[in-house]
C-alpha positions as CSV (number, residue, x, y, z in Angstrom):
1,X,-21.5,18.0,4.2
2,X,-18.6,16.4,6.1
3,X,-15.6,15.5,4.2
4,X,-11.9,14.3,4.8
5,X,-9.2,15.2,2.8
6,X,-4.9,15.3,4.0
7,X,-4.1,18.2,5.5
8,X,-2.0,21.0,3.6
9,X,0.5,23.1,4.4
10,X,2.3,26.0,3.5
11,X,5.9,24.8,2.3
12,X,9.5,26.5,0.9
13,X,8.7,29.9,1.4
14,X,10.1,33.1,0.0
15,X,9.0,36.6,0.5
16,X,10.8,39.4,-1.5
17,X,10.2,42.2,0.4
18,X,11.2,45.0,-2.7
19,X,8.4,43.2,-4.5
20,X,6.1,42.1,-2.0
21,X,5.4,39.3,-3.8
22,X,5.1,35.9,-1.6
23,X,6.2,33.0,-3.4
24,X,5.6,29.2,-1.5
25,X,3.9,25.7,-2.4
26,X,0.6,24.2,-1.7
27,X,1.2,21.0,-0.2
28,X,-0.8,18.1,0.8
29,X,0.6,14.8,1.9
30,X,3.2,13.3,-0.4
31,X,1.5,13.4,-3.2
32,X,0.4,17.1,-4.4
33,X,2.2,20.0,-4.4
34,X,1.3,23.6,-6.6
35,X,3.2,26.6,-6.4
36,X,1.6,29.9,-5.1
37,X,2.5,33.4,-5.5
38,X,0.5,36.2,-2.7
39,X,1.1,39.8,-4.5
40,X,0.8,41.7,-1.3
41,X,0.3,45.1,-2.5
42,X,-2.3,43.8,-4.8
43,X,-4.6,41.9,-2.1
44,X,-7.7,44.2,-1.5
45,X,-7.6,45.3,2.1
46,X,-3.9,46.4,1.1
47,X,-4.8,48.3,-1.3
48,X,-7.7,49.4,0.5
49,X,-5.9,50.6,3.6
50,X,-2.7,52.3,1.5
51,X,-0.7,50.7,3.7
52,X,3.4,51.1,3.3
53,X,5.1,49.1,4.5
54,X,3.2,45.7,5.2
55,X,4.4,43.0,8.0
56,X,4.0,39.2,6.4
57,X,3.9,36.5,9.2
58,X,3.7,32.8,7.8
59,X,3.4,29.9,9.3
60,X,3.0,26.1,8.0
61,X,-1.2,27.3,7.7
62,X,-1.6,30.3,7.5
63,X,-0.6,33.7,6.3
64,X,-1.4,37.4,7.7
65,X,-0.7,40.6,6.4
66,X,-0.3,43.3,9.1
67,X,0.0,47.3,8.6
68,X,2.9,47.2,11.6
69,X,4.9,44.3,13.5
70,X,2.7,41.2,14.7
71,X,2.1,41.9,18.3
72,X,2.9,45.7,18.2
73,X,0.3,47.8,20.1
74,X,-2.1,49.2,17.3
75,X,-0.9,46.8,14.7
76,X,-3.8,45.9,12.3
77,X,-4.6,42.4,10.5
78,X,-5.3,43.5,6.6
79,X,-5.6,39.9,5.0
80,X,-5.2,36.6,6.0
81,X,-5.6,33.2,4.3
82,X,-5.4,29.6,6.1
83,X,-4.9,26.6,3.9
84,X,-8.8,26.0,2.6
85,X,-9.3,30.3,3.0
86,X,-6.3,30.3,0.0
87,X,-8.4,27.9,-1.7
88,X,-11.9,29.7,-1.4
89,X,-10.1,33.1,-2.5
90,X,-8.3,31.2,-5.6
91,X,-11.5,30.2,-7.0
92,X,-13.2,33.2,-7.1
93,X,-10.1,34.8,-8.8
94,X,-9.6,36.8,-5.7
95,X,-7.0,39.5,-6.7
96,X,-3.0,39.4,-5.6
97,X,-3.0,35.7,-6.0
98,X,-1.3,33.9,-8.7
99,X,-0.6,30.6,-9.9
100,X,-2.0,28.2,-8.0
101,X,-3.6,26.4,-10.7
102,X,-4.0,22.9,-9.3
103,X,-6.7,24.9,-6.8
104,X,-9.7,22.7,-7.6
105,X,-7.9,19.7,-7.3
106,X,-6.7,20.4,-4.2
107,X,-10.8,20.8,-2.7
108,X,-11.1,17.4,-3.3
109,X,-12.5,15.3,-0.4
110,X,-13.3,12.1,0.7
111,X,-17.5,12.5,1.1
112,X,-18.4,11.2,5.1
113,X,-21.6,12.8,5.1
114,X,-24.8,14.9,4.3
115,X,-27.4,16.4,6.6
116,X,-29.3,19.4,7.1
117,X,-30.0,21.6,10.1
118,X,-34.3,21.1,10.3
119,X,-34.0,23.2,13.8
120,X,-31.9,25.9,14.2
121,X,-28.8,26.1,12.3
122,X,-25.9,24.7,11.0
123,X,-23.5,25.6,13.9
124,X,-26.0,24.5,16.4
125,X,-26.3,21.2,15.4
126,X,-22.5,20.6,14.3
127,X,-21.0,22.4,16.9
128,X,-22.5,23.7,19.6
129,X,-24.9,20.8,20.9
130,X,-22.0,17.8,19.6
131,X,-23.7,16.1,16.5
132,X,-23.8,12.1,16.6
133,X,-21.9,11.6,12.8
134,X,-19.5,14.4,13.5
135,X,-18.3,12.7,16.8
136,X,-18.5,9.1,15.0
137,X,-16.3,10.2,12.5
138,X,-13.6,11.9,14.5
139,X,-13.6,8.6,16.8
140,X,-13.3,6.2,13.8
141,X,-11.4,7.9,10.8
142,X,-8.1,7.0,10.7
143,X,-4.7,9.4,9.6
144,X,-4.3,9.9,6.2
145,X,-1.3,11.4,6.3
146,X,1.3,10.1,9.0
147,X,1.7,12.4,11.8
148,X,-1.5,13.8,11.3
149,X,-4.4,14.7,13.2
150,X,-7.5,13.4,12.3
151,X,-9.1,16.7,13.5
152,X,-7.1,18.4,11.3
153,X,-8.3,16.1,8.4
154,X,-11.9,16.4,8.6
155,X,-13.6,20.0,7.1
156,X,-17.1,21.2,7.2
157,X,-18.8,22.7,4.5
158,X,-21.8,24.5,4.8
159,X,-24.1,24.7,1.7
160,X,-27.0,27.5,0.7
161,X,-29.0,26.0,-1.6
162,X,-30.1,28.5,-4.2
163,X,-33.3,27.4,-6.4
164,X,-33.3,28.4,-10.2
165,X,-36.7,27.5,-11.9
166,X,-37.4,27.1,-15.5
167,X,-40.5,27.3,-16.8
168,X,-41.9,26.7,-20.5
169,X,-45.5,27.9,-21.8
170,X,-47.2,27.0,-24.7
171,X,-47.7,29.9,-27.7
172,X,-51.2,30.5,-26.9
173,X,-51.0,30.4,-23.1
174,X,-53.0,32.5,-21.5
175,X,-51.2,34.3,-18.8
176,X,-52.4,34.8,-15.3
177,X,-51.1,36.1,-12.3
178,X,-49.3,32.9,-10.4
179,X,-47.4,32.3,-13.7
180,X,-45.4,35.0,-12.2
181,X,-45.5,34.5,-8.4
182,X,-42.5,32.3,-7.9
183,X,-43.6,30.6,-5.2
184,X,-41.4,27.3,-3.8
185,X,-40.9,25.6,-0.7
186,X,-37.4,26.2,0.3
187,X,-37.2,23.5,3.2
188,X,-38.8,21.0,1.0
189,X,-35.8,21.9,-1.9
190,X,-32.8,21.4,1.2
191,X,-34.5,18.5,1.8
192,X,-34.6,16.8,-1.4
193,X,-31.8,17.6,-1.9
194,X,-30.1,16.2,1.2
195,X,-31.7,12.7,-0.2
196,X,-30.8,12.7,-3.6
197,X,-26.7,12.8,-2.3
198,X,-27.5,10.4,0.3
199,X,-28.9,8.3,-2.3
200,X,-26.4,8.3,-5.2
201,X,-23.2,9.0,-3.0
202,X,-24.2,6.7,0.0
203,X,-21.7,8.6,2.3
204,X,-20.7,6.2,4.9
205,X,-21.8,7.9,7.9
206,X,-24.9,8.4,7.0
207,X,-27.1,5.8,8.8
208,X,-30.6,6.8,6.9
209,X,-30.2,5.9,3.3
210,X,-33.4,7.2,1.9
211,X,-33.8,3.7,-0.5
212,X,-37.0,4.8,-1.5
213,X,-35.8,8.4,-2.9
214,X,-37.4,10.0,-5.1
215,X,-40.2,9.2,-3.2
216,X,-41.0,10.8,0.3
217,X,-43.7,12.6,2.3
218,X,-41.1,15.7,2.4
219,X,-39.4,15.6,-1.3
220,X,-40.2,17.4,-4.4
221,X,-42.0,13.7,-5.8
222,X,-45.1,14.9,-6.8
223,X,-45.0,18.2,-6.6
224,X,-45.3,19.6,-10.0
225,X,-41.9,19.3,-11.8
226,X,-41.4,17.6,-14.3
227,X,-38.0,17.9,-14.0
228,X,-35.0,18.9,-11.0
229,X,-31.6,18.3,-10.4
230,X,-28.9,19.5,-8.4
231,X,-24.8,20.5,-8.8
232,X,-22.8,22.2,-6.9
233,X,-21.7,26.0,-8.0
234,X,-18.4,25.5,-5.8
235,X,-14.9,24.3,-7.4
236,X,-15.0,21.3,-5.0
237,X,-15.2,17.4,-5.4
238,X,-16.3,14.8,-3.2
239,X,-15.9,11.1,-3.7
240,X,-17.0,8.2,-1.9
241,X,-16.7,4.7,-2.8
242,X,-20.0,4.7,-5.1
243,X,-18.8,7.2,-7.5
244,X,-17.6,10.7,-7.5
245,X,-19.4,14.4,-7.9
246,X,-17.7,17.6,-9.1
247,X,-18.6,20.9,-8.5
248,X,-17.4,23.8,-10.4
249,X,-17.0,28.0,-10.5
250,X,-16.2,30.1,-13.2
251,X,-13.6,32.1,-11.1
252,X,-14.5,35.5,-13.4
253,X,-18.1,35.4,-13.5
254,X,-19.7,32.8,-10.3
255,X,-21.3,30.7,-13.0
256,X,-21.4,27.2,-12.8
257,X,-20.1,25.7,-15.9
258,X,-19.5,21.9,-17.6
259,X,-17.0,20.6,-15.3
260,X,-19.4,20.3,-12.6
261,X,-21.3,16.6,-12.5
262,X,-25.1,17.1,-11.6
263,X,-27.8,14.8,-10.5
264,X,-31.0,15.0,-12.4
265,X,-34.5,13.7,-11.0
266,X,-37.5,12.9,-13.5
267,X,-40.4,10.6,-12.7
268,X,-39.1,7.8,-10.9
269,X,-35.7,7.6,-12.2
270,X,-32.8,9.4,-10.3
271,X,-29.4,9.5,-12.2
272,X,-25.9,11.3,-11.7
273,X,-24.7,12.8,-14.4
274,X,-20.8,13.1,-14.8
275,X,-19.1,16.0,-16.6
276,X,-17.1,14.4,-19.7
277,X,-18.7,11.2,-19.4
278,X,-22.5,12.4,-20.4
279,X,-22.0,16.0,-22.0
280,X,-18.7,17.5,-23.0
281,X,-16.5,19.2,-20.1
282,X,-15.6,22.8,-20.3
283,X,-13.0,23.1,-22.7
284,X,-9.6,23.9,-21.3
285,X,-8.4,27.7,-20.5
286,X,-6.1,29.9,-23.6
């Protein structure tokens, strides 16, 4: 997926160097701003490496924690967190950082577009060889913040699609074998997939619509579910201007849990599902 989203920065900073402790705010554009605090002797590697004393260098992106003076022959990076890194680490309640409580907010992003690598990968495609939508939208988006660079507005997010399937039997079933095999067509599930976001989202950039989804030669329509959906196990949103989705991560345990919106396929009938609106939301944190 390609999406768009303000860029933030690192603001008001204070580092007490007796406590280690890192203390700044989250800001992006004029409108959201969540304090952080970066417990330096707490982050992993830190702790790891039994480093004393530690070097912080900040900057209005980023953040690195060195085991002697930047630039100093020898000197090793220990951690390091750029603006969407902090984010990443914050939702998977990544130890040494607190506060920052706003984090999933802050991963929300305008939806531009979907696609899937069929040859070669992800980095090839977007990257490497110069990908058609990519250069569209860096040619036509315009600032969202003033002052800012529409390359630094516009973030890449690279998806693995993990299949989970359920299966119910009857009481007097008798087992064989392939009940057990597991067998699934992984490109066919990325590709479905690809088309049912396409299809509810309609992401602007994305010039094939698949109108006729469920339905396709390469979809999971007729292929023996009754059932199939998709969310997103990731404590990001995207919205577009034909609705919203909402992913979600238990920070403790990986688990997806009832904030995140899903989009459930059965027969014919393709429908998004929205967290709060059509079952009840996680309820809020002690």
């Amino acid at each position: 997926m390609i999406g768009g989203r303000a860029e933030g920065k690192f603001r008001n900073y204070i580092y007490d160097a007796e406590t280690g402790v890192v203390n700044f705010d989250f800001a992006i554009g004029a409108d959201f701003c969540d304090p952080v605090e970066i417990h330096v002797h707490e982050l992993p590697a830190v702790v790891e490496a039994e480093a004393a004393p530690v070097f912080v260098e900040t900057g209005d992106k980023i953040i690195r924690v060195w085991d002697a003076p930047c630039g100093e022959p020898g000197a090793s990076l220990l951690e390091w967190f750029t603006t969407e890194k902090l984010i990443w680490d914050r939702s998977r309640g990544r130890a040494g950082i607190e506060c920052f409580d706003r984090y999933s907010e802050a991963a929300t992003y305008d939806l531009l577009y979907v696609g899937i690598a069929k040859v070669g990968d992800s980095f090839d495609r977007l990257i490497k060889r110069g990908h058609k939508a990519r250069m569209e939208i860096l040619s036509n988006e315009l600032q969202r913040y003033p002052g800012a660079r529409v390359t630094d507005e516009i973030y890449l997010f690279l998806f693995n699609v993990q299949p989970l399937i359920m299966t119910t039997f009857d009481l007097n079933h008798d087992f064989e074998t392939e009940d057990f095999n597991g067998d699934f067509d992984h490109k066919r599930i990325v590709t479905d997939a690809e088309k049912a976001f396409v299809k509810l989202l309609d992401p602007e950039y994305n010039v094939v619509k698949f109108k006729n989804y469920p339905k396709g030669a390469d979809s999971l329509y007729g292929s023996g579910f009754d059932r199939y959906g998709y969310a997103i196990c990731e404590a990001l949103s995207f919205s577009t201007t034909h609705g919203r989705f909402r992913g979600s991560r238990n920070e403790a345990t990986g688990i997806i849990t009832n904030d995140a919106d899903c989009i459930f396929i059965e027969g014919d009938t393709v429908k998004l599902f929205v967290s709060g609106v059509d079952f009840p939301e996680e309820p809020p944190r002690e």
